[in-house]
N, C-alpha and C positions, 0 to 999 in steps of 0.2 A: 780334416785336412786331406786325408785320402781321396775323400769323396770328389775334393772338389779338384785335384790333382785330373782323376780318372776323370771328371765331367770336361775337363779345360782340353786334353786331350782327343777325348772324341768330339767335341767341337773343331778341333784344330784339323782332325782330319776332314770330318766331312765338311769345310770352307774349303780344304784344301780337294777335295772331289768335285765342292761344285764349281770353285774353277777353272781346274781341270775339265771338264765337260762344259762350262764357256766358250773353253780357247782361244780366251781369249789374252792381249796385250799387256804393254804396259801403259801406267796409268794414264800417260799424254797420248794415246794411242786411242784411247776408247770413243766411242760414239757420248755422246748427251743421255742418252738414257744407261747406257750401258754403267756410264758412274754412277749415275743415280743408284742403280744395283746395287756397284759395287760398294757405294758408302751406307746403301741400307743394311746388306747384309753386315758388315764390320760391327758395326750398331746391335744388328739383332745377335751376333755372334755372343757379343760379350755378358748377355744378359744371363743364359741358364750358367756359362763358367764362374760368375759371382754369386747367383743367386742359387743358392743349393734349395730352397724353397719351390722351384721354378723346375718342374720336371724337364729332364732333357729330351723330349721326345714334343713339348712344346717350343724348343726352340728350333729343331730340325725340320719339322715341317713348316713353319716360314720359308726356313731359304731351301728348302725342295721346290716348294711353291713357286721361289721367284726364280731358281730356275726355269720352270717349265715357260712360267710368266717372258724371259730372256729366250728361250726357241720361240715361241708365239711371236712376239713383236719381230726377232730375226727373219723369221718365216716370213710373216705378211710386209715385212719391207723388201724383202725379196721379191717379191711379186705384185708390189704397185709403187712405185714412183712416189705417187701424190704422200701417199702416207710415211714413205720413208723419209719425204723432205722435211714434210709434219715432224717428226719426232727428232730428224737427226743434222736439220737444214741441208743447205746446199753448197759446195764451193762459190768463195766470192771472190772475182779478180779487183783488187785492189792499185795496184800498179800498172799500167797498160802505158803503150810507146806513149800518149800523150804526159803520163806523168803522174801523181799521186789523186786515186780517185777520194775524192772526199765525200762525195754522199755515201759511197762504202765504206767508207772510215765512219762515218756518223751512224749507219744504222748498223754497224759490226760493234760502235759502243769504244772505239778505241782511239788514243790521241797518237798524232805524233810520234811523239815519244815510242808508244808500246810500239807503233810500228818499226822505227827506227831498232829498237832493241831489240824484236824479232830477224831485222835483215842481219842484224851483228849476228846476231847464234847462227846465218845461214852463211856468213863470213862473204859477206857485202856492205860497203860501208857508203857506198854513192850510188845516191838514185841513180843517176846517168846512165850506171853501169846495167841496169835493170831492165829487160824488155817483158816481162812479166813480173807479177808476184800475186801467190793465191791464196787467200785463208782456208786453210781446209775447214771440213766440218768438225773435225777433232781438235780444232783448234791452234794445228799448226800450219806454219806459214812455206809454201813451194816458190821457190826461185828459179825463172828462165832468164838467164842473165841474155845481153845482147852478145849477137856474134863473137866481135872482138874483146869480148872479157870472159871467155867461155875458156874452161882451165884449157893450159898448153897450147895456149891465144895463138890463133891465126896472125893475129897483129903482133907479134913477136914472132913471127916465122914468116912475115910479108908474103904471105899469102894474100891472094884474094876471095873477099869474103860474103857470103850473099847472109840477109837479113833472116835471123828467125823469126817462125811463124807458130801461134799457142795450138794446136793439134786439136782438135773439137770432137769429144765423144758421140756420136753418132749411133752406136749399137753396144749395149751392156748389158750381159748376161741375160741375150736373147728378146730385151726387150729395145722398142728404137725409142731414142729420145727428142720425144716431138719440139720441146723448145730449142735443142741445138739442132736441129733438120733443119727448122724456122730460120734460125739464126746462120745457117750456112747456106740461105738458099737454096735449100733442095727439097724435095717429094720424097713420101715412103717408098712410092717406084721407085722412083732413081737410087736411092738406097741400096731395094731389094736389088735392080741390078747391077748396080756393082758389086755386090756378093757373089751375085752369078755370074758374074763374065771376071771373076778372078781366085775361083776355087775349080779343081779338077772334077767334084760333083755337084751337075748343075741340079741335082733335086735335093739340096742342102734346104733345111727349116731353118725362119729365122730364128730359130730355141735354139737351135743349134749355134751355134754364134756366140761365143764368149766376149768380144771387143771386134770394135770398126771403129778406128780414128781416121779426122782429116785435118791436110793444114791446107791453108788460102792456097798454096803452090799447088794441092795435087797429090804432094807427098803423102800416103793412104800406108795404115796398118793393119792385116785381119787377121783373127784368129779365132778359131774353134775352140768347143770345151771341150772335144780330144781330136787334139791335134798342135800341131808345130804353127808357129805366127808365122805372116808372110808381110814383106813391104812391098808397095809398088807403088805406081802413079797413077791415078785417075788423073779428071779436066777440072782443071783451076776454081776453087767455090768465090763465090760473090766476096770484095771486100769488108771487111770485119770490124 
């Protein structure tokens, strides 16, 4: 009973090391692969804690393994696009001004329904009120409601109010992303110069570059991976 007390224990800690050195979330938070991990190791966890037969030194190098296995795959999705999409897909807009996209509901695999009960938990109950909605890759859903349902409503303050627009990633973690440039009618030039005609150092690398967002209007966000964000306006991109 000892034995297996002290086995369950050092088990307990090193699951508790290796996700710690993860860092990673919680469970609705994670990438596609990243559960997979996390429900292989649970798995291999429990085996050398029962199995007093089972040296405990074959069950810790499994999940040393899948850690290094979990930097490896983090690593090279860092540094190529194609293979991150591969493994961890891509946001999908779902919702858009015209209204409930169904061929994204159909290859997302979800009804109605599931949709509906995700805009509840996002405390939206009419499409109407929705000028976006996005399935992340983690599998949770982002809401850009329309102007005038946006909390502490302009429409309740009769104000006037101009339209949102979805902000289109353009530059992430120094790499540019060639199907939203596509998608927002532009060139890697143009890109690069708007980096440069709106940072104080014109010999900035695009590695250097943490995020560059655009919307239709203009409205532009950049920021460095050390450094303070900046908003401004660029020229209006193609409609969307």
């Amino acid at each position: 009973m000892l034995t297996i007390i002290i086995r369950s224990i050092i088990i307990y800690l090193i699951v508790l090391l290796v996700f710690r050195l993860m860092g990673k979330r919680q469970l609705g938070q994670m990438q596609p692969f990243e559960l997979v991990l996390t429900l292989i190791i649970a798995d291999l966890a429990t085996i050398p804690m029962a199995e007093v037969a089972v040296p405990v030194l074959h069950g810790i190098v499994p999940l040393l393994t899948l850690v290094l296995l979990h930097f490896v795959l983090t690593l090279i999705s860092r540094n190529s696009q194609k293979f991150s999409k591969f493994i961890s897909g891509k946001p999908i807009i779902i919702i858009n001004p015209k209204g409930i996209d169904y061929s994204a509901l159909k290859k997302l695999n979800l009804s109605t329904d599931d949709l509906f009960e995700a805009l509840r938990g996002c405390g939206y109950f009419n499409i109407s009120q929705i000028q976006y909605a996005i399935m992340e890759t983690n599998g949770k859903v982002s809401v850009m409601p329309k102007a005038e349902f946006s909390p502490a409503t302009n429409g309740d303050l009769k104000n006037e109010v101009k339209e949102s627009y979805l902000p289109i990633v353009l530059v992430s973690e120094g790499k540019i992303i060639k199907e939203n440039i596509s998608l927002a009618g532009l060139s890697e030039e143009k890109v690069l110069n708007i980096i440069k005609e709106n940072l104080c150092k014109k010999d900035t690398k695009l590695k250097e570059v943490l995020l560059l967002t655009v919307d239709q209007t203009g409205q532009a966000y950049l920021q460095l991976k050390e450094g303070e964000g900046k908003s401004f306006t660029t020229e209006r991109l193609v409609k969307i």
